[in-house]
N, C-alpha and C positions, 0 to 999 in steps of 0.2 A: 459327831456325825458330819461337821463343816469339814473339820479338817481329814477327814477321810477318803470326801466326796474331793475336796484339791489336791489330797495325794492323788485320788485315781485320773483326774484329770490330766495332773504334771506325768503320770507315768504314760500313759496316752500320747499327749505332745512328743515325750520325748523316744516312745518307741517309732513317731510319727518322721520325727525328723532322723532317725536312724536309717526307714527305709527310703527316704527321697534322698540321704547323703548317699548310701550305698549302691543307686540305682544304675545300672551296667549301662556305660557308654557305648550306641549302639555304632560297630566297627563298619567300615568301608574298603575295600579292596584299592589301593592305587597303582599299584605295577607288581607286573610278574617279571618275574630274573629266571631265564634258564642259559644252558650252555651244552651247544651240539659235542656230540662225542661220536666222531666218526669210526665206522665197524668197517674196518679193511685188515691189509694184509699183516699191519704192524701188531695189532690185537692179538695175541698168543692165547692156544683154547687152549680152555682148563682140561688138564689129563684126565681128572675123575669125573668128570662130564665126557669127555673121548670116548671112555672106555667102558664107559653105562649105557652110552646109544649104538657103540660100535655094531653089535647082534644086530641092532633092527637093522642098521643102515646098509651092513651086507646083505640080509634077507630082499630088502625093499631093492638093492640095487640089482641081485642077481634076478629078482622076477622081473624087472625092467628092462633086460638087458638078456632074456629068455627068448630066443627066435622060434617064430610064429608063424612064420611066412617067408617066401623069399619075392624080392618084386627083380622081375626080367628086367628096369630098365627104371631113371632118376624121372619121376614125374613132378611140375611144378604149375603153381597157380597161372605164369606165365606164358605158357605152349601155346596155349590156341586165344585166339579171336574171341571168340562168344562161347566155347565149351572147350573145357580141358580136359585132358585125360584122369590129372586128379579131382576135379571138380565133379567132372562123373563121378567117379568112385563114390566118393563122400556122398551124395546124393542116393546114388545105387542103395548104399550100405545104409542109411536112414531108411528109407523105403524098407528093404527088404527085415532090417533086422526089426525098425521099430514094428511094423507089421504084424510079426508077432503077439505082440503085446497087445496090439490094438482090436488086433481080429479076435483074439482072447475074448478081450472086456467087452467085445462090441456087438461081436457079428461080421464087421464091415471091413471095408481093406482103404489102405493109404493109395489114393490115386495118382496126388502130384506132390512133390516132394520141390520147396523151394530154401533156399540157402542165399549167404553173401561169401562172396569175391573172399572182403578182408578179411574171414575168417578163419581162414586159412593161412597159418601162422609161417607154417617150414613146408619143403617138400619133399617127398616119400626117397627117401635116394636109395640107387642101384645095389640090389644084395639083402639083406638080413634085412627081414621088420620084426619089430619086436612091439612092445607096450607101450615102450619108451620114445617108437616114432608114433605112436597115436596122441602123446603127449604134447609131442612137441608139434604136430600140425593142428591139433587142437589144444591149448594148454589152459581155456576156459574151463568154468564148470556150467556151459548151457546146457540144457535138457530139452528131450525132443516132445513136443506139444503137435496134439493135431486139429486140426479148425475146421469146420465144416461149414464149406461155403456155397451159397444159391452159382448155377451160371452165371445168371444175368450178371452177379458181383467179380467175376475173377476178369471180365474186362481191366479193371484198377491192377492187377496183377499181369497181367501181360502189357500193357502200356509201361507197366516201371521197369521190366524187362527191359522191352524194348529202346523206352530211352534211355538209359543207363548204358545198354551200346555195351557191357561188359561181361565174362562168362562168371555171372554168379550161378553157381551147383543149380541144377534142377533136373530134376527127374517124371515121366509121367505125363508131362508136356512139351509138344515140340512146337516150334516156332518157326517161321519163316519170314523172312525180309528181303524186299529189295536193296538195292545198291543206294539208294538213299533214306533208308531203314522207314520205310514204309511199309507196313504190315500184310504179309500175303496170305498165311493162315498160321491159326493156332486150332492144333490139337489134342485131347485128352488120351490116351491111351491107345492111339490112333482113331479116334473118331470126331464127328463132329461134336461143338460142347452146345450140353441142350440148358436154354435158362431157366429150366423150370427144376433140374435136378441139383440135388446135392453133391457136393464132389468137397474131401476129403485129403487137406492140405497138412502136410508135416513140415514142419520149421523149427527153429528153435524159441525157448520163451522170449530168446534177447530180442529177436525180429517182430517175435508175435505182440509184444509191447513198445512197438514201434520204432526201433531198433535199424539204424541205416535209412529212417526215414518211408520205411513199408508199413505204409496207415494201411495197404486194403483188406488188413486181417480181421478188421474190426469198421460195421458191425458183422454179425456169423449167426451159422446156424448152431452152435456149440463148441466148447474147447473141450480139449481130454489131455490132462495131462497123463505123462506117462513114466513119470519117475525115473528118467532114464537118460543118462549123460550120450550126449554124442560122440564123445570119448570113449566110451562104455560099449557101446554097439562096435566103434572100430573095430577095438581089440579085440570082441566077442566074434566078429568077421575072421579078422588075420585069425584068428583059433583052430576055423575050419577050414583057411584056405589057405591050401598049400600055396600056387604061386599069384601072386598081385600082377595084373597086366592089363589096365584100364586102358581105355582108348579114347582119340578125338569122333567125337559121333553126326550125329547130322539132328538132335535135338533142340540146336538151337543156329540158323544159318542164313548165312545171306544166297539170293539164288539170281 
């Protein structure tokens, strides 16, 4: 019974020091080694990769590259002061198309429709529009959101207007300044703005999350989005519209 009871112990001990010998040294990370591999001209593409995407890459090139419109004349961000001809458009073309969508789900209609300057990538140039120019003056994927703001709140919205001094897109509201951008009026849809009512702002999400520095979307009487690229609305415009011939307007102007 003695010597039973000290085998079972010695096999104890010794399965004991089996697992503190065995026991996994716990690792630490000290350096990472990598090496840049530059993808340029010298890189030779693989043929049987060529020749597997070739179908899409004509399909996708020829719908891009599909004329939709023709525009009278090269519009750019540049042209005007405080409103450009393409700055309109883009503006117009939110409004009207996102509109849609909105009066849909709503009832209610887009009233001012604001935008940025930078986001206007390229400019519409003279002749053939295609997909391919909605692309390239817009080549983000923002989406058009709309926000429903009291009166009394779009003061914050015409003041950033105004001092920025520069034609970011807007529509729906028109502005007026003196020669030392001192505010002579703002109006909604040609009328006066009453602060007790709701008015119904289209922008994109990147702005409406404070984007370019335009806090006064937030706080609101509600956001809606609307699943819908401002890319999207372009092309869905140039579709039905034979020719593109936006103009400088008097929405936004020094008097």
């Amino acid at each position: 019974m003695v010597n039973f009871t000290k085998s079972k112990l010695s096999l104890c001990l010794l399965v004991l020091l089996l697992i503190i010998s065995c026991k996994t040294e716990k690792l630490h990370l000290s350096k990472i080694e990598g090496k840049r591999l530059d993808i340029n001209k010298d890189v030779s593409p693989n043929p049987d990769v060529e020749a597997f995407i070739a179908p899409y890459k004509n399909r996708i090139e020829s719908d891009l590259d599909s004329v939709l419109a023709v525009a009278v004349d090269t519009y750019s961000k540049n042209d005007g002061e405080l409103n450009t001809a393409i700055g309109n458009l883009m503006a117009d073309i939110v409004q009207s198309e996102g509109n849609g969508i909105f009066h849909k789900r709503t009832g209610k209609n887009i009233d001012v429709v604001i935008l940025n300057h930078g986001g206007i990538r390229a400019e519409i140039p003279k002749g053939p529009v295609s997909a391919r120019t909605a692309y390239n003056v817009m080549p983000f994927e923002n989406e058009i959101v709309v926000v429903g703001l009291k009166g009394k709140q779009i003061d914050g919205a015409i003041n950033y207007l105004v001092s920025r001094k520069r034609a970011n897109p807007i529509a729906g509201l028109k502005i007026v300044v003196d020669k030392d951008f001192n505010l002579i009026s703002a109006t909604i849809n040609n009328e006066a703005i009453d602060a007790n009512k709701i008015y119904y702002f289209a922008t994109s999400d990147y702005l409406y999350n404070r984007g370019d520095n335009m806090n006064f979307f937030q706080p609101n009487e509600g956001v809606y989005e609307l699943d819908f690229k401002i890319r999207n609305a372009m092309i869905d415009y140039f579709k039905k519209t034979d020719t593109i011939n936006p103009v400088i307007d008097d929405r936004f102007i020094i008097k």
